[in-house]
N, C-alpha and C positions, 0 to 999 in steps of 0.2 A: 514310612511307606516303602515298597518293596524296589526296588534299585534297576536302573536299567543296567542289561550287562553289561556295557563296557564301562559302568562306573563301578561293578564289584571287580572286574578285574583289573582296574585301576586305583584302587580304594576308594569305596564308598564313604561320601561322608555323613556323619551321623545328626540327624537335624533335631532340635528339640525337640518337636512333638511324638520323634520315633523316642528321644530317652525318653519321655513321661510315660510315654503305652508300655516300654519294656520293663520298666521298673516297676511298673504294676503286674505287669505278666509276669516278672520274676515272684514278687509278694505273694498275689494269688497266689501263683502254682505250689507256693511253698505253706500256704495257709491251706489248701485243699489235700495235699497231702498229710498232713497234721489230721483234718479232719476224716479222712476215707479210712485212716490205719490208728483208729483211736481205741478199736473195743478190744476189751482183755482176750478174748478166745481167740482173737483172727491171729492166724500165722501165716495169710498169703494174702497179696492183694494184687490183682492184675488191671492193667489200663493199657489205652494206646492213644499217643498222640500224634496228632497229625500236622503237620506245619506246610498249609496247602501252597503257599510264596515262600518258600523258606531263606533266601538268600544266600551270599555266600559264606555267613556262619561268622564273621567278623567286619566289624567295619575300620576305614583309613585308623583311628587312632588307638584301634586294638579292643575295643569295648565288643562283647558278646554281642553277637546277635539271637535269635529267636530260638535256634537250632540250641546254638550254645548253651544260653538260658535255662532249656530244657534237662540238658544232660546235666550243668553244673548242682542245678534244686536237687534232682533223680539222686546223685550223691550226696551231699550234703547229708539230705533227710535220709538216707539209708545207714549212713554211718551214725547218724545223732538218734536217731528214733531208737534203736537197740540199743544203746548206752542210759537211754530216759526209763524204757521196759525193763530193762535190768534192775534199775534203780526202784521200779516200783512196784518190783515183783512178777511182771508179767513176760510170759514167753515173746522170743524174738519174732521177730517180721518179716517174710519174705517179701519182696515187689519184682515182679516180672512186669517189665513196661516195653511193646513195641511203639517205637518211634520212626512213622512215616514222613520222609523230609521229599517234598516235590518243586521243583522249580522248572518252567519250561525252557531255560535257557542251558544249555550242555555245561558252557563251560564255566555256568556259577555252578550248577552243581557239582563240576570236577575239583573247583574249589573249595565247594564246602565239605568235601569229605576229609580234604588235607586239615581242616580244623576238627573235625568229629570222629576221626579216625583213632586217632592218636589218643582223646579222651576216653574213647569207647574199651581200647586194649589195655587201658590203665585204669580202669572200673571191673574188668572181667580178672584184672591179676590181685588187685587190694581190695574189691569191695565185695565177697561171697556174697551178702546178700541181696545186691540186687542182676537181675538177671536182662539185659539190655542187649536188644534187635534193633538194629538198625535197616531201614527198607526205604532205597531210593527210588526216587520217581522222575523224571525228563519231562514233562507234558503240560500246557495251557491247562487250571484245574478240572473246570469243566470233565475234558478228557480222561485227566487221571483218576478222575471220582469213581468207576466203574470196577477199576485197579482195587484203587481205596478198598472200596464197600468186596472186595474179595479175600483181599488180605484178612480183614478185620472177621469173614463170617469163617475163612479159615482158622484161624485163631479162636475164635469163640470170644471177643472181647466185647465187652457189654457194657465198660467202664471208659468213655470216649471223654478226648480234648483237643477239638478244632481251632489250631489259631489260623486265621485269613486275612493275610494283611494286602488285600490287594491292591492297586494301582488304579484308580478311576471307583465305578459302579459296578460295571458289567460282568465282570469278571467270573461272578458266585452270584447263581440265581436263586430267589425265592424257593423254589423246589429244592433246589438242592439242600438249601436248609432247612423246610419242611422235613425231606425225606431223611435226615439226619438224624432231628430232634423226637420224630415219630417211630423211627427204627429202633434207636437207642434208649432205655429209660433212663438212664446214667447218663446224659450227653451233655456237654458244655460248647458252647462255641463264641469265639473272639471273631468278634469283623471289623476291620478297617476300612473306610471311604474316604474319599474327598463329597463333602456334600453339592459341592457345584455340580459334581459328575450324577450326583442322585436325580438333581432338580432338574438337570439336563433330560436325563434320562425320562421321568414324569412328563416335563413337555413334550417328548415327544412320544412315549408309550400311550399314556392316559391322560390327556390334557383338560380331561371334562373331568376327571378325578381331582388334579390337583387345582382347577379352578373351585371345587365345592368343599376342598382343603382350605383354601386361603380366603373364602367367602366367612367359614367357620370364624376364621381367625379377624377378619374385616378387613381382609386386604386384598386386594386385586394382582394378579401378574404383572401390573407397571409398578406396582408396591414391592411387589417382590423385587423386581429387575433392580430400584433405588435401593434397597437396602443390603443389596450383594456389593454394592459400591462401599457399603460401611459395615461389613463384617463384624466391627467391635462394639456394634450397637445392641445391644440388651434385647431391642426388640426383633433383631434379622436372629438371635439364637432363640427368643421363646419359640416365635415362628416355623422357625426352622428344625428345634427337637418334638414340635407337634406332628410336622410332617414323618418325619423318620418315624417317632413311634406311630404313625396312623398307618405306615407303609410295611414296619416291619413288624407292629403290636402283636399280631398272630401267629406270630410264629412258634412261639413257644409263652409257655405260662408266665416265666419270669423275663423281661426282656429292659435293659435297662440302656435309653436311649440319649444318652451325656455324649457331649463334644469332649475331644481334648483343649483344655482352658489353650488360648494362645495370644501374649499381649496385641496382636496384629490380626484379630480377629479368627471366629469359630470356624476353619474351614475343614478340618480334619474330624472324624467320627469314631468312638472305638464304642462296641457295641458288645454286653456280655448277654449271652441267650441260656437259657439253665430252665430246667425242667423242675427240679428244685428250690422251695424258698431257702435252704438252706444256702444252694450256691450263693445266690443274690443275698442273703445275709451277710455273707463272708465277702460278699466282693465290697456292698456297700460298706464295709468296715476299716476295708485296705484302701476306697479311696478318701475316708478319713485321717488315714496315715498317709495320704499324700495329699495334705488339703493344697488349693488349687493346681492341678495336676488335670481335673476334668472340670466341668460346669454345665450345670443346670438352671434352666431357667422357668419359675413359677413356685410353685408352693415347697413348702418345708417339711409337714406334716404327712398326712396320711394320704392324702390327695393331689397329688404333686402338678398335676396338669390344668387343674379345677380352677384356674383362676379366670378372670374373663379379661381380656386384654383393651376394651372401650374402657372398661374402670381404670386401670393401670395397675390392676391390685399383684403383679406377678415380681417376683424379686431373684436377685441374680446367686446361685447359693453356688460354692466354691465348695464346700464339706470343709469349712475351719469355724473357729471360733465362732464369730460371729452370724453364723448361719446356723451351726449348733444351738447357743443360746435360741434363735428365731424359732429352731425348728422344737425345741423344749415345751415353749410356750404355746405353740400348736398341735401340739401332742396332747394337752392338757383337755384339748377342748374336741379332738377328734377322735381319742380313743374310747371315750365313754358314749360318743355318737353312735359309732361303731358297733360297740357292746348291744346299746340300746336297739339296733335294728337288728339283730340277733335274737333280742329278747332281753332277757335280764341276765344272759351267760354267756360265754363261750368257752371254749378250750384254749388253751394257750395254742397248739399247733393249729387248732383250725384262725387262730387270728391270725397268727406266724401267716400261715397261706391265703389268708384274704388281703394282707397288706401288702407283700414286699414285691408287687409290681407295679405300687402307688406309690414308694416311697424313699428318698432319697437317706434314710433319716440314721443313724449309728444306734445299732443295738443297745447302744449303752445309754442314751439317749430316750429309747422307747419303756427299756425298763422304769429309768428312776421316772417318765412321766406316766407311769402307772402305779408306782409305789406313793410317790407323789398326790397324785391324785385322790380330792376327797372325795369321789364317789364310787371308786372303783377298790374293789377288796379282791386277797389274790390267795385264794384258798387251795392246801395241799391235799394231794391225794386221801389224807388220811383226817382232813378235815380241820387244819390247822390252818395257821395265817401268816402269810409271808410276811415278814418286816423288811428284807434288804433286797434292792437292786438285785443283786447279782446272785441270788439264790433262787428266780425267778426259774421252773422246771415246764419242759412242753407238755409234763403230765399233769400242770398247774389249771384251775379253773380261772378266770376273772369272770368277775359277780358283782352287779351294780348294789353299792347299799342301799340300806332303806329310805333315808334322805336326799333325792335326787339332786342337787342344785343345780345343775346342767339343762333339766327340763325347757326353760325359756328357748335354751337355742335351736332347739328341735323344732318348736312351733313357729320362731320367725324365718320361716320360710325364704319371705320376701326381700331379706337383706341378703346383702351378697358377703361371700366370708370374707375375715381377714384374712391376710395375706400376714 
């Protein structure tokens, strides 16, 4: 979380749940640039991101902060991605990326430029192609959003990454990430909370809201109140990631609402918002490669919130092993569900975008339980039949065969699913 100032100016120390968010925010950002600069013709790709808390760019034991993070990827992949192009015949890459760093505190940002400074001048001497703006900002965000959104229409950039790691709830409103994700069609955004400061904030904004919140779930505000005392109870996080996603579900098409895993229970939130099933593809892949890192609680499948909590049917999924295996075997039974309310078809992209805001689940994972699957056949463009996982194309049909055996599940209505 984002540092008061006089502990950046006195070294900030760096807490687990901040390495888990940044090690991810590292992954990510280097798995979406892989992806934005992938097709043979593009020779330029422009983006800006923004780092609305940015800190002061290093913490007490030396480890990058968010700023840093930034600049370190912005290099790496510029020097590697034109040695891969090379390699594979295709013309090199340019990346023009403005990077907005804002912090309300003076003297963490006088700080952080003594760390961004000096990378910035040693990117513009050895790295030609990429092309790196650096744009400070002083300000409470709120304030400097105005800033923000001027830079960004001067520039003409289209291609947005909001990380906001703020301090409490209040900080970044609703609007502001509406008017973000609505401006932008390319927009990504990272949010950080404390959810105490969320449920805080519900009490006192909407309190008729979040009592028909916890009604939903069968629990009352004294229930609530008990179970803030035990954060590391499975049922204060179902609870608690139905609220966030009922709070922040609209925001954007893809919103994925995981806590950071924490053995001292779920207090901390990192929230990815994406216009994109694609982003949320990629993200839900990178937190695979950091299985327990975040956690989810309820379903594994396609359906991830669908569980009813009187049953008990909802389960604690970490994105490792064991949750994988869980999540296989209801893949088996929901993607031919799926299909079926469709009709007897769909397009692979149009599934891609019906799923990947239900679902926790590893690409890799959704494949082979559709190859897998005996009633589900995955026809190419030109009228062939997929055999393998990973040859699976979004110009691919899936086509229920003639032998439904799935049928029964559709008609028992009245049973409640597994988990």
């Amino acid at each position: 979380m984002v540092k008061k100032n006089y502990e950046w100016a006195d070294g900030a120390v760096l807490e687990d749940h901040t390495r888990q968010k940044l090690k991810i925010l590292r992954e990510y950002f280097s798995d979406y640039l892989s992806v934005r600069c992938k097709l043979p013709q593009q020779e330029k790709f422009r983006m800006a991101i923004i780092d609305g808390f940015s800190g002061g760019g290093r913490y007490k034991c030396g480890s990058a902060g968010s700023p840093v993070v930034f600049v370190e990827e912005l290099r790496t992949f510029a020097e590697q991605v034109n040695i891969k192009r090379a390699a594979d015949g295709m013309a090199p890459i340019a990346l023009e990326c403005l990077l907005i760093l804002n912090d309300e505190a003076r003297d963490t940002v006088e700080l952080l430029k003594t760390h961004v400074a000096p990378l910035e001048a040693e990117i513009k001497t050895n790295v030609s192609s990429l092309h790196l703006k650096v744009e400070y900002l002083n300000k409470q965000f709120e304030q400097a959003y105005p800033d923000i959104v001027d830079l960004l229409l001067r520039g003409r950039y289209t291609n947005v990454l909001f990380n906001l790691d703020q301090c409490g709830h209040k900080h970044v409103s609703i609007n502001t990430l509406l008017n973000i994700l609505h401006t932008y069609t390319s927009a990504e955004i990272f949010l950080t909370f404390a959810i105490q400061s969320l449920i805080a904030f519900l009490e006192k904004s909407n309190p008729t809201k979040l009592t028909a919140q916890l009604a939903q779930l069968g629990l009352s505000q004294s229930d609530l109140l008990s179970l803030q005392g035990a954060m590391n109870r499975e049922a204060w996080l179902g609870a608690a990631e139905r609220i966030v996603f009922d709070h922040f579900g609209n925001c954007a098409p893809y919103v994925s609402p995981f806590s950071i895993h924490n053995p001292t229970g779920w207090r901390y939130w990192l929230i990815h918002f994406a216009n994109s099933y694609r982003a949320r593809q990629v993200y839900n892949n990178v937190l695979h490669q950091n299985s327990s890192a975040q956690a989810h609680f309820g379903r594994s499948g396609l359906n991830m919130l669908s569980y009813n909590p009187a049953h008990n049917d909802g389960r604690l999924y970490l994105f490792d092993t064991t949750g994988r295996d869980r999540a296989r075997s209801q893949l088996l039974e929901d993607i031919p569900r799926l299909v079926s309310d469709s009709g007897d078809a769909i397009g692979v992209a149009d599934f891609y975008s019906s799923i990947y805001n239900k679902t926790p689940a590893h690409t890799d994972d959704i494949h082979s339980a559709i190859i897998d699957n005996p009633d589900i056949e995955v026809i190419t463009p030109k009228g062939g039949e997929r055999r393998k996982a990973n040859t699976i194309s979004v110009d691919d049909i899936l086509k229920l065969k003639g032998q439904k055996s799935f049928f029964p599940i559709f008609f028992n209505t009245g049973e409640p699913e597994k988990p």
